[in-house]
C-alpha positions as CSV (number, residue, x, y, z in Angstrom):
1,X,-0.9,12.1,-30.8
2,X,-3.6,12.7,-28.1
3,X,-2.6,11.2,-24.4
4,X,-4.9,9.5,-21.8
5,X,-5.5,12.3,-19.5
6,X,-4.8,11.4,-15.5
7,X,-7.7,9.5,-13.8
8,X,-7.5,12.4,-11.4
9,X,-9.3,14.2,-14.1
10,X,-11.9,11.9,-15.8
11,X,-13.4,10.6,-12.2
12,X,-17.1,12.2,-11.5
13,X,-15.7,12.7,-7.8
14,X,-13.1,15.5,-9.0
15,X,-15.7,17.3,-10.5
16,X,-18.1,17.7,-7.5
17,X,-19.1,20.9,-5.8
18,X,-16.5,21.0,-2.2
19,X,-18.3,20.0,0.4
20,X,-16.2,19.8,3.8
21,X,-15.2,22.5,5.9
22,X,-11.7,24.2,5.3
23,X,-10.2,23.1,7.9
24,X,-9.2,19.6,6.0
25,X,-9.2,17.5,9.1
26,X,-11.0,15.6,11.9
27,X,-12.9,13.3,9.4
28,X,-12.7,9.5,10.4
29,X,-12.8,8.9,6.3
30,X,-15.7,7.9,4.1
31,X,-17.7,4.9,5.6
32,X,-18.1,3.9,1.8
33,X,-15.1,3.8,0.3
34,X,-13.9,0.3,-1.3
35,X,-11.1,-2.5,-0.1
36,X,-8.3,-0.2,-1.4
37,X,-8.7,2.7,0.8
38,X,-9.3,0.2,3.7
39,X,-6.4,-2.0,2.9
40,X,-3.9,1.1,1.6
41,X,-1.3,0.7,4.1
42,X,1.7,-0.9,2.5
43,X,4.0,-2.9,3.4
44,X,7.4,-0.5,4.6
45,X,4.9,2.0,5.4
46,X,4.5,3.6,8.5
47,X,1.2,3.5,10.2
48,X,0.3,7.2,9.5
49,X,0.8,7.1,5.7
50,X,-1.2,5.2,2.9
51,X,-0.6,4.5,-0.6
52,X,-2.4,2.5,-3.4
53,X,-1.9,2.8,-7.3
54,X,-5.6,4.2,-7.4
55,X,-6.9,7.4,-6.5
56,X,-9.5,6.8,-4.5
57,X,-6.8,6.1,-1.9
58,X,-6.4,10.4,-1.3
59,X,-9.9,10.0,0.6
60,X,-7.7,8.8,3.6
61,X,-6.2,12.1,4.4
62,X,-9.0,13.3,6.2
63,X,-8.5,10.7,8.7
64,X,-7.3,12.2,12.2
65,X,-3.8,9.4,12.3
66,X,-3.1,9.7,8.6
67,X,-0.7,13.1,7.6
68,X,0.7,11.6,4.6
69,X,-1.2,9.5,1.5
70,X,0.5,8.3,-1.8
71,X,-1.6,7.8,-5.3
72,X,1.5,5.3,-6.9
73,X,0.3,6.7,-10.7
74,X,2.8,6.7,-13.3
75,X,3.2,9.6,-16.1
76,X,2.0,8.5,-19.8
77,X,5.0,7.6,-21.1
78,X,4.9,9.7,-23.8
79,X,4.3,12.5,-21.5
80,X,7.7,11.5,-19.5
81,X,9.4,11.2,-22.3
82,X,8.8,14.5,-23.9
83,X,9.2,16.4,-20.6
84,X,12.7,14.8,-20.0
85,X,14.1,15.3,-23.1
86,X,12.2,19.4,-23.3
87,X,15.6,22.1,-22.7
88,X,15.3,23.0,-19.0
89,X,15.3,26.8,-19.9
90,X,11.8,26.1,-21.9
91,X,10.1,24.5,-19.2
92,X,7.1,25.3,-18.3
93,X,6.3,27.7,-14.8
94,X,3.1,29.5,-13.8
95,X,1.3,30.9,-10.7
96,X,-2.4,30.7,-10.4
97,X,-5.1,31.8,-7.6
98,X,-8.6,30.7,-8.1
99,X,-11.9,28.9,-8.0
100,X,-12.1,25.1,-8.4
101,X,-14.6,25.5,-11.2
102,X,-12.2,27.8,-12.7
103,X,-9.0,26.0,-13.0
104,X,-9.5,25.0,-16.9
105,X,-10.7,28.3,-18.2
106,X,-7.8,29.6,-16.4
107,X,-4.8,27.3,-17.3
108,X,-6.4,27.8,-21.3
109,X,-5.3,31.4,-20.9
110,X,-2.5,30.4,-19.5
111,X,-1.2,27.9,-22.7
112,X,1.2,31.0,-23.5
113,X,3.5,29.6,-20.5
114,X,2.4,25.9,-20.7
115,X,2.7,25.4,-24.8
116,X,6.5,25.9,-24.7
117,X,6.1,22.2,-24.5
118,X,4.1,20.2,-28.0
119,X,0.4,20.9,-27.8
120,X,-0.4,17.0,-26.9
121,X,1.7,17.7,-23.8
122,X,0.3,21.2,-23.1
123,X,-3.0,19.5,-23.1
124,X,-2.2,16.8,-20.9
125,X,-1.0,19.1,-18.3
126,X,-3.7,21.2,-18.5
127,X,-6.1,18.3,-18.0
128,X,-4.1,16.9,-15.2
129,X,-3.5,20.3,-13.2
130,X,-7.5,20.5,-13.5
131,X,-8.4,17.3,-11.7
132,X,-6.0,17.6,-9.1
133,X,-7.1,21.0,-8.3
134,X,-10.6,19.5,-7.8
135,X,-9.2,16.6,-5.7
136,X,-7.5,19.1,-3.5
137,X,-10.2,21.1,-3.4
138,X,-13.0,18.2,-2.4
139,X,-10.7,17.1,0.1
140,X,-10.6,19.8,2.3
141,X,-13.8,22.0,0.6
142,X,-11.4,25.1,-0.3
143,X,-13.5,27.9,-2.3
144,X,-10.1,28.8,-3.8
145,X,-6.8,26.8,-5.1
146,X,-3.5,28.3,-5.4
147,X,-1.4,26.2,-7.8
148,X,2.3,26.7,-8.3
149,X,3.7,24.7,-11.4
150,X,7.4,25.5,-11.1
151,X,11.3,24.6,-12.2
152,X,13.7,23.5,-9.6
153,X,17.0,23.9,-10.3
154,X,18.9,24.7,-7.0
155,X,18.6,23.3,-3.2
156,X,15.3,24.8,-2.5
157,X,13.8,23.5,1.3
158,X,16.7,21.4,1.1
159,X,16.2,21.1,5.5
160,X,13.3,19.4,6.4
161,X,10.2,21.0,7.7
162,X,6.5,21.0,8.2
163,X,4.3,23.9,5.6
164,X,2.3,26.0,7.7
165,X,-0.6,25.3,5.6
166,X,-3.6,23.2,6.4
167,X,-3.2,20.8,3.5
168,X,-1.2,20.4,0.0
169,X,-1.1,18.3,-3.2
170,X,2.1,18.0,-4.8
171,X,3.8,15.9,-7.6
172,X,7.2,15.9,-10.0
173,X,6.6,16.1,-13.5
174,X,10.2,15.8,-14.0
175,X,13.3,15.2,-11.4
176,X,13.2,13.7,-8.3
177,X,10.4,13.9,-5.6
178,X,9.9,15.0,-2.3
179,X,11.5,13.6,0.7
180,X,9.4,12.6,3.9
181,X,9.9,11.1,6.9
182,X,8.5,9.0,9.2
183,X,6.8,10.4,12.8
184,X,9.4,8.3,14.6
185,X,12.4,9.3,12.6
186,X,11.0,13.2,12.5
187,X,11.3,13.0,16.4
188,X,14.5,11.4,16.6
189,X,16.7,13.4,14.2
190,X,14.8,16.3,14.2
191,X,14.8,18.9,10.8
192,X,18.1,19.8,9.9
193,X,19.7,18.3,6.6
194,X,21.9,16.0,8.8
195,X,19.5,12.9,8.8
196,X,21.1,9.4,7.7
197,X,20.1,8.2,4.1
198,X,18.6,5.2,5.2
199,X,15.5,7.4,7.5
200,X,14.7,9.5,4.3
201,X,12.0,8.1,2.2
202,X,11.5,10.0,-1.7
203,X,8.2,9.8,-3.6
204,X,8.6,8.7,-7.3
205,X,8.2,11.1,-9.8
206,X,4.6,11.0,-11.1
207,X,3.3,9.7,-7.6
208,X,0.3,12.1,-6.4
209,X,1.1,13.0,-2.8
210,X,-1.6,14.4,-0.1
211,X,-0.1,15.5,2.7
212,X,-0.9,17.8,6.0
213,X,1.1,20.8,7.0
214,X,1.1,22.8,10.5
215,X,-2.4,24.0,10.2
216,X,-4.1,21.0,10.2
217,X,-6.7,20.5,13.3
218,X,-7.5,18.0,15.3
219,X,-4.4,15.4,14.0
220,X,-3.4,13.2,15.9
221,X,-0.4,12.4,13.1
222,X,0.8,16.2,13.1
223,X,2.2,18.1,10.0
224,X,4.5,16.0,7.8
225,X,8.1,16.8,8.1
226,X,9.7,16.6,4.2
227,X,12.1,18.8,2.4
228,X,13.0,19.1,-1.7
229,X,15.9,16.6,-2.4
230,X,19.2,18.3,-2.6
231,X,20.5,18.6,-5.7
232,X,23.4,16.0,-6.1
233,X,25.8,15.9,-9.4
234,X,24.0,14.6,-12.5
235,X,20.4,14.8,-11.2
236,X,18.0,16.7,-13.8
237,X,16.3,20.1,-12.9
238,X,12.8,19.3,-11.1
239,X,8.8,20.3,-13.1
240,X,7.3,20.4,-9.6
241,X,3.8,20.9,-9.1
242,X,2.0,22.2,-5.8
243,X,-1.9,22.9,-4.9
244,X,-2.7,24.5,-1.2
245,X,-5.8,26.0,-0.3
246,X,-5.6,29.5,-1.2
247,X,-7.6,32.3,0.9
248,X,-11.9,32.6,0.1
């Protein structure tokens, strides 16, 4: 059974040559994008983070009072279901350093560590991994991606804190997402792992999340301050996927 790959990866704007600086801020936003990017704050929201169920909507991060932006996707559900019920121990992990235009020849020599899953779903996340690399990569014009597909068993980053990093992609596969929270609630309880449940918000698993770290110039939102969910009794190992900008 063949899956719909992501839209990440069959839109013509993943695919284009990088063309911003690295420094993956101080851009007021394209002038042309459509209603959704200009009406992508939701309701709930905070002012400094945007979300729509389109991708388009990741365009926003390069706007000086936005340091956090949500694509609301959801996994095939063939995809999810295969992933969920896959044994932990067989997931699949990998490290990877290079070129945008690179990232599919690359992961294909990497299906050793990704086909532990079917083929169908091997392919998918080959095809997915791609186009987000390119998004990341257009985003901020980085000559080089690192991507980090990884399992999550334990309480890793389970305090909250800012990656000192310029910008990063990241999505759950499988498991929970990352926690964020707002500017308002950063600055009142701080980063330890002592905030109340009610300030900590959680991305959905599937969700494509843009966010800035501690290198980000010119921001008038600062770095986000988020954490990996601790691990409570009962919750599932996390597939957690992360793209940064990765040295030229």
């Amino acid at each position: 059974m063949a899956f719909q790959t992501s839209l990440a990866a069959q839109r013509s704007d993943h695919g284009a040559r990088p063309q911003r600086a690295a420094g993956c801020d101080g851009d007021t936003g394209d002038r042309q994008v459509g209603d959704v990017e200009r009406q992508a704050a939701v309701a709930g929201l905070p002012g400094h983070v945007r979300a729509s169920d389109g991708p388009k909507v990741l365009r926003t991060i390069r706007r000086p009072g936005i340091n956090l932006v949500l694509w609301q996707r959801r996994l095939p559900e063939a995809v999810e279901r295969r992933l969920v019920t896959h044994p932990t121990d067989a997931l699949p992990q990998l490290r990877l350093v290079t070129r945008p235009s690179r990232v599919a020849a690359d992961l294909a020599g990497c299906m050793d560590r990704l086909a532990v899953v079917d083929a169908d779903t091997a392919k998918w996340l080959v095809a997915d991994i791609t186009g987000l690399a390119a998004t990341l990569a257009n985003l901020c014009g980085a000559a080089r991606v690192a991507i980090r597909l990884e399992v999550v068993e334990g309480d890793a980053c389970r305090f909250f804190h800012t990656d000192t990093i310029a910008l990063r992609l990241a999505t759950t596969y499988r498991g929970r997402g990352t926690q964020w929270l707002s500017q308002d609630d950063a600055a009142c309880f701080g980063r330890s792992a002592s905030v109340p449940d009610a300030a900590i918000r959680e991305v959905d698993t599937g969700v494509v999340a843009v966010f800035k770290g501690a290198r980000t110039v010119a921001s008038s939102a600062g770095p986000l301050v988020h954490r990996s969910p601790p691990r409570r009794i009962g919750d599932d190992v996390r597939l957690f996927l992360a793209i940064d900008p990765a040295p030229s």
